[in-house]
C-alpha positions in Angstrom: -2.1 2.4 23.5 -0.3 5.8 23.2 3.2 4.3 23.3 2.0 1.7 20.8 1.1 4.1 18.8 4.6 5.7 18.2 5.9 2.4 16.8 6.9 0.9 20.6 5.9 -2.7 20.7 3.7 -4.2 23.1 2.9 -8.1 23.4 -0.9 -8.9 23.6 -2.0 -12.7 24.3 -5.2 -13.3 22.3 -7.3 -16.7 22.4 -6.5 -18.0 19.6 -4.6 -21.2 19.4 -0.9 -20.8 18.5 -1.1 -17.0 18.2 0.1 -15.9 21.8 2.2 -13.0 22.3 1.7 -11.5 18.8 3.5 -8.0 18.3 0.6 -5.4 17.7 1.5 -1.7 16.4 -1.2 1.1 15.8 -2.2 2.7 12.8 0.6 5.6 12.6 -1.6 7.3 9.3 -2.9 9.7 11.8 -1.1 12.6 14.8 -2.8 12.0 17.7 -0.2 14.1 19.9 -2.3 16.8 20.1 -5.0 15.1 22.6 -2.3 14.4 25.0 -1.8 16.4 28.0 0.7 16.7 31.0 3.5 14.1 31.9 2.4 11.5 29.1 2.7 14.6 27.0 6.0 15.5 27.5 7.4 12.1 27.8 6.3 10.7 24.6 7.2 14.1 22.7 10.7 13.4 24.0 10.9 10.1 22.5 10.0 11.3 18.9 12.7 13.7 19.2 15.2 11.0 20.6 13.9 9.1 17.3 14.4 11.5 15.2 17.9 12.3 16.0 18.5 9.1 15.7 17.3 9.0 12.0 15.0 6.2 13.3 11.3 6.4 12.1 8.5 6.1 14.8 6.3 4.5 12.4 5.6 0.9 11.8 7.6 -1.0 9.7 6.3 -3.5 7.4 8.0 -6.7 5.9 5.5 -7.2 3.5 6.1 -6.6 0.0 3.8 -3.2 -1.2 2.0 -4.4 -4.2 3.8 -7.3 -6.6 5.0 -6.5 -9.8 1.4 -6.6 -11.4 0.5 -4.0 -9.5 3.6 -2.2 -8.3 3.7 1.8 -7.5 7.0 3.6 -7.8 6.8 6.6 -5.8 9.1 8.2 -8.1 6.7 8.4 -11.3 3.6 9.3 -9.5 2.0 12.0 -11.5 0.9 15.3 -9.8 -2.2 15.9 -8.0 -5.0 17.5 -10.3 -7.8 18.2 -8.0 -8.3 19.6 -4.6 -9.8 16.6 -2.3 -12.8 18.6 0.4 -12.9 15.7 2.4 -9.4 14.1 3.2 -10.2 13.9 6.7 -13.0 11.6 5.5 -12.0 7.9 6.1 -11.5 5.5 3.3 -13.4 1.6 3.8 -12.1 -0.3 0.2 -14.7 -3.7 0.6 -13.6 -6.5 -1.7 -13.5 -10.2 -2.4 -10.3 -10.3 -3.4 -7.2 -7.9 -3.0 -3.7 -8.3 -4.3 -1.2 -9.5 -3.4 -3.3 -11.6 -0.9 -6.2 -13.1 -3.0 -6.9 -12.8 -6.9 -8.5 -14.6 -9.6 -9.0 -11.4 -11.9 -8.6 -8.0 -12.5 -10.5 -6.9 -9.6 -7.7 -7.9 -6.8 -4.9 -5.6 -9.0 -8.0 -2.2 -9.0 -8.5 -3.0 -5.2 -4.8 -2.5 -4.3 -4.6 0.2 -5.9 -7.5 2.1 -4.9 -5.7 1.2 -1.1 -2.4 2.5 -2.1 -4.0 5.5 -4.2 -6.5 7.2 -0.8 -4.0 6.2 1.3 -0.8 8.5 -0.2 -4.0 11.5 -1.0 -4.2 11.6 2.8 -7.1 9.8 3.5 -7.3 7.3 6.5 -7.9 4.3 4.4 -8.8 0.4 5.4 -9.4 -2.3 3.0 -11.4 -5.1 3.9 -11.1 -8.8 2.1 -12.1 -12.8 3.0 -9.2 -14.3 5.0 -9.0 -17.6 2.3 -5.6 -18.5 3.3 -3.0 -17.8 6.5 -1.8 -14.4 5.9 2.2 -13.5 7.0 1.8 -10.9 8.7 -1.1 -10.5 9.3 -2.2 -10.5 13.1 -5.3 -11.3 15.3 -7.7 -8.6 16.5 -10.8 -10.1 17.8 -13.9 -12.4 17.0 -17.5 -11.3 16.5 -20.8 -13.4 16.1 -23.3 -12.8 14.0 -26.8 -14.4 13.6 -27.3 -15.2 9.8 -29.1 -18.0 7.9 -30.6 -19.9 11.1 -27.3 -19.8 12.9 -25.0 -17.9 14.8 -21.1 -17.4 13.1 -18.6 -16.6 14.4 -15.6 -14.6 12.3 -12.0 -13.7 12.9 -10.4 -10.3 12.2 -7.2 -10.2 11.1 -5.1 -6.8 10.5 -1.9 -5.9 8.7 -0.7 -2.2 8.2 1.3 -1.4 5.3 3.1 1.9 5.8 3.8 4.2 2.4 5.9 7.0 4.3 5.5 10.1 5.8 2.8 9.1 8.1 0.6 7.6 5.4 -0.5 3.8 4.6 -3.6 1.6 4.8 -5.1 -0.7 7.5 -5.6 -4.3 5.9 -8.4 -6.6 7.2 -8.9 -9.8 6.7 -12.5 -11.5 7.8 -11.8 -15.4 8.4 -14.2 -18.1 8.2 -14.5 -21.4 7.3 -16.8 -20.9 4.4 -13.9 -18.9 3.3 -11.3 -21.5 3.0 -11.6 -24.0 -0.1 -9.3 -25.5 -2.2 -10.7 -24.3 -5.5 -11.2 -21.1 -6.3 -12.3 -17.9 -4.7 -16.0 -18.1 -6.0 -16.4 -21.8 -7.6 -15.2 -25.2 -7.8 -12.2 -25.6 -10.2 -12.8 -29.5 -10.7 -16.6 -28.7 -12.1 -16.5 -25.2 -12.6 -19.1 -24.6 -10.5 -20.7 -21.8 -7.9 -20.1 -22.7 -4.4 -23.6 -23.2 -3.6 -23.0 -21.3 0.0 -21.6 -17.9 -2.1 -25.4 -16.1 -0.7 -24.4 -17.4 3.0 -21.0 -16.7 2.5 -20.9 -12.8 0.5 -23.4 -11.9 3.2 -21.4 -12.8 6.0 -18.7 -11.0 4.5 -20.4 -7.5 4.1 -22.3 -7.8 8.0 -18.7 -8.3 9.4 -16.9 -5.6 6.9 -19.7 -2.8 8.4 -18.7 -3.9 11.6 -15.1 -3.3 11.1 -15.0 0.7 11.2 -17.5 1.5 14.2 -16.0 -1.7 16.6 -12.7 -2.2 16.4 -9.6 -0.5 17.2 -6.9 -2.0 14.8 -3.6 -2.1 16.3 -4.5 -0.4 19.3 -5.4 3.2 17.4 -9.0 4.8 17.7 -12.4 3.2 15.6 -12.8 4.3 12.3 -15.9 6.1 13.5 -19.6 5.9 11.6 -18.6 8.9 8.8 -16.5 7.0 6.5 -16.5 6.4 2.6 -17.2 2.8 1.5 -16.2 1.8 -1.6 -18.2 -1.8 -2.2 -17.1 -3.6 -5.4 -19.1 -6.3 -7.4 -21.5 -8.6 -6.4 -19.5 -10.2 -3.7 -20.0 -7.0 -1.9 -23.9 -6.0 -3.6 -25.2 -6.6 0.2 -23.0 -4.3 1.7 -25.1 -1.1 0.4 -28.4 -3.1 1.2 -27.2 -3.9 5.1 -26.5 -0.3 5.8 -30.1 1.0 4.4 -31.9 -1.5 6.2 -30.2 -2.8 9.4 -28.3 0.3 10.1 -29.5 4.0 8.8 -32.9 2.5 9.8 -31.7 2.5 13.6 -30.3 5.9 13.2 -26.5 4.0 12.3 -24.0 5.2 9.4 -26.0 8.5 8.4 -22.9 10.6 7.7 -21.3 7.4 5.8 -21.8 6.7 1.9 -21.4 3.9 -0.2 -20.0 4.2 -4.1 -20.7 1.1 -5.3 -18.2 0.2 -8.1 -19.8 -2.1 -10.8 -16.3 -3.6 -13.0 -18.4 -6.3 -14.5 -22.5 -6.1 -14.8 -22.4 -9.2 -16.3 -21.9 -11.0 -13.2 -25.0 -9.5 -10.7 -24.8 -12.7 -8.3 -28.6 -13.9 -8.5 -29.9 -17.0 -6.4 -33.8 -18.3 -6.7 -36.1 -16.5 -4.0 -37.1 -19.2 -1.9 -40.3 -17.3 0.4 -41.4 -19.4 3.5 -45.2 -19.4 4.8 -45.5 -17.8 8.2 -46.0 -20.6 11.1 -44.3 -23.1 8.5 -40.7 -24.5 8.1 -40.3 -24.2 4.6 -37.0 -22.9 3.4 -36.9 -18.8 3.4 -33.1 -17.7 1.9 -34.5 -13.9 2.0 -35.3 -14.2 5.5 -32.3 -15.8 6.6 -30.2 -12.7 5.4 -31.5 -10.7 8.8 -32.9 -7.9 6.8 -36.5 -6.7 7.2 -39.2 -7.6 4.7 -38.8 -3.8 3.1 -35.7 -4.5 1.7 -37.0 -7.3 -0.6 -38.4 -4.8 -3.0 -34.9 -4.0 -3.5 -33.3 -7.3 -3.4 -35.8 -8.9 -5.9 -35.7 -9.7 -9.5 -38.2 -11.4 -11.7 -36.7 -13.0 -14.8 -39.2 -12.2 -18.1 -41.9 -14.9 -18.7 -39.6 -16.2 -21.7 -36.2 -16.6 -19.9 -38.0 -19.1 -17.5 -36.7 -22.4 -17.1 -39.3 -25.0 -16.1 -43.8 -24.8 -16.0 -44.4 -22.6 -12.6 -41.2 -21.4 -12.3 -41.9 -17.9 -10.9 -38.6 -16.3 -12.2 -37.9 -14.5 -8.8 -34.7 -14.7 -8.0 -32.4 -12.2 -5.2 -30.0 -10.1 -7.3 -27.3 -8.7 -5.0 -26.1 -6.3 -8.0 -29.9 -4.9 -8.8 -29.9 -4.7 -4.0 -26.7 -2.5 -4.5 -27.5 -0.3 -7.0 -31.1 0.6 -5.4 -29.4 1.2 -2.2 -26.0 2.9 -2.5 -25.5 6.6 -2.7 -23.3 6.9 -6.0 -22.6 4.0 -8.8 -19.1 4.0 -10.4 -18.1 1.9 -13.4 -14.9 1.5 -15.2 -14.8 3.8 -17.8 -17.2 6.3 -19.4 -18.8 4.3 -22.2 -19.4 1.7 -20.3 -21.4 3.8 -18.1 -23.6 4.4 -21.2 -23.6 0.8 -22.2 -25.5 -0.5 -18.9 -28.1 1.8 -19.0 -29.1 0.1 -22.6 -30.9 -3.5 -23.0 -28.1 -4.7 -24.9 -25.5 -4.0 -22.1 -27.1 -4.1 -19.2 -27.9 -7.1 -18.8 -31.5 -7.0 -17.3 -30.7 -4.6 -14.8 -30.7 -1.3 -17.5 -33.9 0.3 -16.3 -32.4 0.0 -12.4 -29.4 1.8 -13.9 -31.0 4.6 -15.7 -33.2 5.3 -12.9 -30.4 5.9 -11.1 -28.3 7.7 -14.3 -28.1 11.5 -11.9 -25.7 8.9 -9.6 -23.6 7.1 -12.0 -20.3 7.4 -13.4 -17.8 5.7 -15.6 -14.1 6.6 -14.4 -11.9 4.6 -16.6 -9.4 2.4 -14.7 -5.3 3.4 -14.3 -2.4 0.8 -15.0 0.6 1.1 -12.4 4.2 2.5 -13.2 5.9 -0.7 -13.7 4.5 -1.0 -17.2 7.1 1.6 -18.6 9.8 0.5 -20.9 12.0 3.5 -20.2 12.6 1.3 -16.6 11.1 -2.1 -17.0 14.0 -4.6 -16.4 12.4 -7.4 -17.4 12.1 -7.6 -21.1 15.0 -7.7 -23.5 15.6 -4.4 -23.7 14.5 -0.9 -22.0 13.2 1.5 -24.7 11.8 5.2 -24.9 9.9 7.2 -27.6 12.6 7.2 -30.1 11.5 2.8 -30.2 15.5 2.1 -30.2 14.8 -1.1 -28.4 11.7 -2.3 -29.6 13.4 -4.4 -32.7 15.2 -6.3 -29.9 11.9 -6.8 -28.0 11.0 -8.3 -31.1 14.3 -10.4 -32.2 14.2 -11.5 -27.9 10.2 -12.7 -28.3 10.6 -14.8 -31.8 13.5 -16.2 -30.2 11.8 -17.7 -27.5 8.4 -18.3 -28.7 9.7 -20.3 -32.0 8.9 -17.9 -34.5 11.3 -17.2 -37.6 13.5 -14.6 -36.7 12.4 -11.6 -39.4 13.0 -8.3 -38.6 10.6 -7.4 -41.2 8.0 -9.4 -40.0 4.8 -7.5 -38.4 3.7 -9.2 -35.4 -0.2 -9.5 -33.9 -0.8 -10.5 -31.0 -3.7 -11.6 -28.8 -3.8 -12.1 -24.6 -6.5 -12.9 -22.4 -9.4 -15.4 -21.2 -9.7 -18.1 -24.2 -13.8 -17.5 -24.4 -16.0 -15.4 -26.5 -16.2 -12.6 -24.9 -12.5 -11.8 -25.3 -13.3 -12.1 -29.4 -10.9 -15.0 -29.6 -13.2 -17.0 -31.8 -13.1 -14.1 -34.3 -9.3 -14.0 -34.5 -9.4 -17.6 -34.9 -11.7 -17.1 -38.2 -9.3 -14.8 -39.7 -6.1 -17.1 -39.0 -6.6 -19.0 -42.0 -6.7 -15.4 -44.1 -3.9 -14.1 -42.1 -1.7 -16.9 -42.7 -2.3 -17.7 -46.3 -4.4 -14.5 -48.2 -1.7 -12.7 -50.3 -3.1 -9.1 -48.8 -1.9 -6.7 -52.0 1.3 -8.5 -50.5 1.3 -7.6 -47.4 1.6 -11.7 -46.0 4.8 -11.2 -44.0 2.6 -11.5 -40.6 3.3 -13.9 -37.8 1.0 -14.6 -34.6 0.9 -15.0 -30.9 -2.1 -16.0 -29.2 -1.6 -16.7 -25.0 -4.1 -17.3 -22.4 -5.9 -19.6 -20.0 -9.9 -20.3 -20.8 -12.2 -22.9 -22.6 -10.3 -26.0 -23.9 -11.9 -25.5 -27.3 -10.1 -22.5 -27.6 -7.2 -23.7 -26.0 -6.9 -26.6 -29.0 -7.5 -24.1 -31.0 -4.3 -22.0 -30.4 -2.7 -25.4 -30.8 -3.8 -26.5 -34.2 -2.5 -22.9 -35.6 0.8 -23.4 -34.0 1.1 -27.0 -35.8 -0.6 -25.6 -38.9 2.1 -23.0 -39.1 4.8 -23.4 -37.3 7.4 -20.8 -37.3 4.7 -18.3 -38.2 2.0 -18.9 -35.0 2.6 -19.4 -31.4 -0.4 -20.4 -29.7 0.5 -20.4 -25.5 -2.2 -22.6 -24.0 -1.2 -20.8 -20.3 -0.6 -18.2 -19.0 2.4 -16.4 -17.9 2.8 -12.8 -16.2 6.5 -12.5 -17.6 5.6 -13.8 -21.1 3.1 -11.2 -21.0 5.0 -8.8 -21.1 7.8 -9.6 -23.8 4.8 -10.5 -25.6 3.3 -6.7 -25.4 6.8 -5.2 -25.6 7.7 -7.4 -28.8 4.8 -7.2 -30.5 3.5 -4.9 -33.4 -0.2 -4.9 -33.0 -2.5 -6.1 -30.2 -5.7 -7.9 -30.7 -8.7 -6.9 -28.7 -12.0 -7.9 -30.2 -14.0 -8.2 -26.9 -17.6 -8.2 -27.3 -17.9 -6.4 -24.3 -14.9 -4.7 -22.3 -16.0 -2.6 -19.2 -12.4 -1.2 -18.9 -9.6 -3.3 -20.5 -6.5 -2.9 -19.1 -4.0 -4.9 -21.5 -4.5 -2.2 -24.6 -3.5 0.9 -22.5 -0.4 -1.6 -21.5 0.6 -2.2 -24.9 -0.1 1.4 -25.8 3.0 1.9 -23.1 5.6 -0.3 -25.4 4.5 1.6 -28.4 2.3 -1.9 -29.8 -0.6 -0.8 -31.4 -3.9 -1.8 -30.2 -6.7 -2.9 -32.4 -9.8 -3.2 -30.7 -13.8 -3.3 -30.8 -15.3 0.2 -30.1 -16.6 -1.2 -26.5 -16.2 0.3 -23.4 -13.3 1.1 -21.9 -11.4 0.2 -25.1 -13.6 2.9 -27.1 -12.3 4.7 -24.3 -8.9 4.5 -24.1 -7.8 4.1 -27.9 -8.0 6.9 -30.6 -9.0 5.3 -33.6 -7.2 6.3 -36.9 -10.5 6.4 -38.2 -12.0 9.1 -37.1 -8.9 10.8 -35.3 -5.7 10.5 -37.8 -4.0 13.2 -36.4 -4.2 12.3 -32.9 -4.8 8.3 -33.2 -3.5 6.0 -31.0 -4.8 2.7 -32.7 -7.6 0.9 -34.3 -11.4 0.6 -33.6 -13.1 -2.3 -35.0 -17.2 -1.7 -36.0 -19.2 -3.4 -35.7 -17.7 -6.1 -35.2 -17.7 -9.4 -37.1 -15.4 -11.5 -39.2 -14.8 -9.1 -42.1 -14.4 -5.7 -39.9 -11.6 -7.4 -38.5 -9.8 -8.3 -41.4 -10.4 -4.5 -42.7 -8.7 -3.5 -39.6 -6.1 -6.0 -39.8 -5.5 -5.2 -43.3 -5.3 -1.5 -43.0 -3.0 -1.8 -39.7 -0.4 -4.1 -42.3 -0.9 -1.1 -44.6 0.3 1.5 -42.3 3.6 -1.3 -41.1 4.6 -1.9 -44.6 3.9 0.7 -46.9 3.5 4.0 -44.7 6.3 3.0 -41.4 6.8 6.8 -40.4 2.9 7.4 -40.0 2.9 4.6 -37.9 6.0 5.3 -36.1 4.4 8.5 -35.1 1.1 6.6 -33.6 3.4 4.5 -31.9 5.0 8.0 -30.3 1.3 9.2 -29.6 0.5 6.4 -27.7 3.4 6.0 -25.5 2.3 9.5 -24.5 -0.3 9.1 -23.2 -1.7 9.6 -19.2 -3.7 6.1 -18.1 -2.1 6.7 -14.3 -3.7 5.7 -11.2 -3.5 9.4 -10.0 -5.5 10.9 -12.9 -8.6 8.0 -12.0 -8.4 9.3 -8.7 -8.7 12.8 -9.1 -11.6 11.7 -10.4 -12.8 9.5 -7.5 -12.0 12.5 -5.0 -14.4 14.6 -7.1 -17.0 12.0 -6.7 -16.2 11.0 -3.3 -16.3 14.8 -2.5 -20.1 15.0 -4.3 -21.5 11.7 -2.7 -20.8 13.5 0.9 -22.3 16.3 -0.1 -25.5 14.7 -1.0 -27.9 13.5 1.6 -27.7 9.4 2.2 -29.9 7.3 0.5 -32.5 6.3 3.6 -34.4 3.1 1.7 -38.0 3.6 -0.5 
């Protein structure tokens, strides 16, 4: 393995049909020169000097793309390191349901790949671990394990890619195939009904036994195990058994004790909760807790009873396994997506249920508020009409490029709002929809010159009514049932203001976007939103948008009132927010300066041995 791991290539035959002599190389993100001794010794330090004169680089080359354009990292913009990592030599295990460029459905995929790109160029040794749903280029064989879970015995695949990020650094990709993994709809439910796959327990747990088997069992590429004192960093539900399996079936049997777990929690409103079904001893009645393999102890952390009124039948118990409520009992430091947030799930009317489980655990939590990647700059961004900087020069053809192709009357005077993002009530479209009528037709003190986009995928209700706007107004609406990355963008960098009324927002990522392109977010005071956006409110001199409170109907039109104010009637005070907020720091290395402080905290601590 020692040749193989200086980026010489060596054929290994594996079982698998159709996947003989595959082309293996080892993980090159670590120097392992220094355990070699004698002839081996000198003969492989001769070839890294024969490489090097060469100009040829011993490390592994990859023809993968790094991260697509929604997530892309240009090495040259990457801002300076803030704080001092402890424990670099500590391994990095990113577990996920879904990682870009390789699986997505949300915003979770983009946060994963960047979290692997992020420990990986800090110096960690870094491995990200995600279901296999589809045949990955690239990606090459390593070995099948079994495991005995839900009255059967399973066998999974192990996949690997390395992506190399230079100068010895990059991250170990692995990808756990099964079956169960592989459907035609989506990731988590059935696209035709919109449905749970009603496997996802089976499935999810699966997923997290083979993902802690990953770093103590296999040698990827040929280079050395992980070892048992890594970092995992579990996110969501998908992963909420991860935490539970490594209390109960491992650190019980003297396993992973110099390991932690951060559990990252980016939505709580999605816990993943399935009806306890309890078998009799000596009977065959169904049992779905015992056919996770864990002992009976771990129930206590698993199980969540539903309050008498939320019930839904006469003797229904309200029991039900919460995978969320399991990780947050078990791991050794909870992370959400921005600070407020934190706050927000520790209260009945944001933590949905599971606020006591979080406050009892409020010494362990933190809210580190999410990064957006260096391709959202306008100063470099080659796809929309024209590249801009602080002094706004090319914003008005932004604008001129974005009415052009959406339909709108081409005004240069016209101030334009804009809304993208899931068509359902959480996002706040239903509020913007209330206020179109006002928008469109109320004389303001004259400030009527408005037009409005509105884009995004979601409920069909929604969806029709984005249409009827566009028909009841046309030249002055565009309502994009759809979605499409490129639009997206034009639509950010054209725009004047941006919409946000979520109800709830753990993070938000599209309002520190448009804060990039100098559009002007308007958004409720909600988590990572409250967050990110200084509200001319209570912050004139350093505001960087709008907060809407509380939110309702006529808070927005205040908002949207006072915004039209500030375009119309006072443009260099809003020229000057728009200079504030393409300012300002929402990079990837600032959240993780943050992480390291965490991570470096978490190890310090003891581990979390079960109650």
């Amino acid at each position: 393995w020692l040749k193989s791991f200086f980026g010489l290539k060596r054929n290994m035959t594996s079982a698998v049909p159709n996947m003989a002599e595959m082309k293996m190389y080892a993980n090159p993100s670590m120097d392992f020169t220094e355990r070699l001794e004698g002839d081996v010794k000198n003969e492989i330090m001769e070839e890294l000097r024969e490489a090097k004169a060469a100009g040829a680089s011993p490390e592994a080359k990859s023809t993968m793309s790094r991260i697509s354009t929604e997530a892309s990292v240009d090495d040259a913009a990457v801002a300076p390191v803030q704080y001092e990592a402890q424990n670099l030599e500590v391994p990095v295990v990113i577990v996920t349901s879904e990682i870009h460029p390789w699986s997505k459905s949300g915003g979770l995929a983009i946060v994963a790949a960047q979290y692997a790109y992020n420990f990986a160029t800090r110096g960690h040794r870094t491995m990200a671990i995600a279901p296999m749903y589809d045949n990955y280029e690239g990606a090459f064989y390593q070995c099948t394990k079994s495991f005995e879970l839900f009255g059967g015995v399973h066998e999974v695949r192990y996949f690997h890619h390395f992506q190399s990020y230079g100068e010895g650094k990059g991250c170990d990709y692995v990808f756990v195939d099964h079956p169960s993994f592989r459907r035609p709809g989506g990731l988590y439910h059935n696209l035709t009904d919109n449905q749970e796959y009603s496997d996802n327990l089976f499935r999810f747990a699966l997923f997290s036994l083979a993902a802690l088997e990953v770093p103590v069992a296999i040698e990827l590429g040929g280079a050395p195990r992980y070892g048992g004192k890594v970092m995992f960093i579990a996110n969501d539900w998908q992963t909420g058994l991860l935490p539970v399996y490594m209390v109960h079936r491992h650190r019980a049997f003297g396993n992973y004790n110099d390991a932690r777990c951060m559990y990252v929690i980016h939505n709580l409103g999605y816990q993943g909760c399935y009806p306890l079904r309890l078998g009799l001893p000596g009977t065959m009645q169904y049992d779905n807790f015992a056919q996770l393999g864990l002992p009976f102890a771990a129930l206590g952390d698993l199980i969540y009873q539903y309050p008498l009124h939320e019930r839904t039948f006469e003797g229904d118990s309200g029991e039900t396994l919460n995978l969320t409520k399991g990780a947050i009992q078990c791991c050794d430091r909870i992370i959400t997506v921005s600070p407020t947030y934190a706050d927000e799930i520790r209260t009945p009317e944001g933590g949905f249920r599971l606020h006591d489980f979080v406050a009892g655990k409020s010494y362990f939590l933190v809210g580190i508020l999410n990064g957006i990647d260096s391709s959202w700059n306008p100063t470099r961004d080659s796809s929309i009409a024209s590249k801009f900087s602080a002094d706004l020069s090319g914003k008005l053809e932004c604008k001129r490029y974005l009415q052009r192709k959406l339909g709108l009357k081409e005004d240069d005077n016209a101030c334009i709002l804009s809304f993208v993002g899931r068509l359902t009530n959480q996002k706040g479209i239903d509020l913007i929809g209330s206020c179109i009528h006002w928008i469109m037709e109320d004389n303001k003190d004259g400030l009527q010159n408005v037009q409005l986009v509105m884009m995004g995928n979601g409920e069909e209700n929604f969806g029709r009514m984005l249409q009827w706007a566009e028909s009841s107004w046309k030249g002055r609406i565009c309502g994009y049932w759809g979605f499409s990355p490129q639009v997206e963008k034009e639509i950010i960098a054209g725009s004047d203001f941006f919409l946000m009324p979520s109800r709830y927002e753990p993070c938000g990522i599209p309002q520190m976007c448009a804060m990039m392109y100098g559009t002007i977010p308007i958004v409720h005071a909600t988590g990572g939103l409250k967050d990110s956006v200084k509200s001319w409110y209570s912050e004139k001199e350093s505001s960087t948008g709008f907060h809407v409170w509380p939110l309702n109907e006529d808070s927005l039109k205040k908002v949207i009132f006072d915004g039209l104010h500030l375009y119309f009637r006072e443009p260099e005070e809003l020229q000057e927010m728009r200079r504030r907020a393409m300012a300002q720091d929402f990079s990837w290395s600032r959240a993780i300066d943050d992480y390291e402080r965490h991570f470096d905290w978490t190890m310090a601590d003891p581990p979390f041995w079960g109650r």
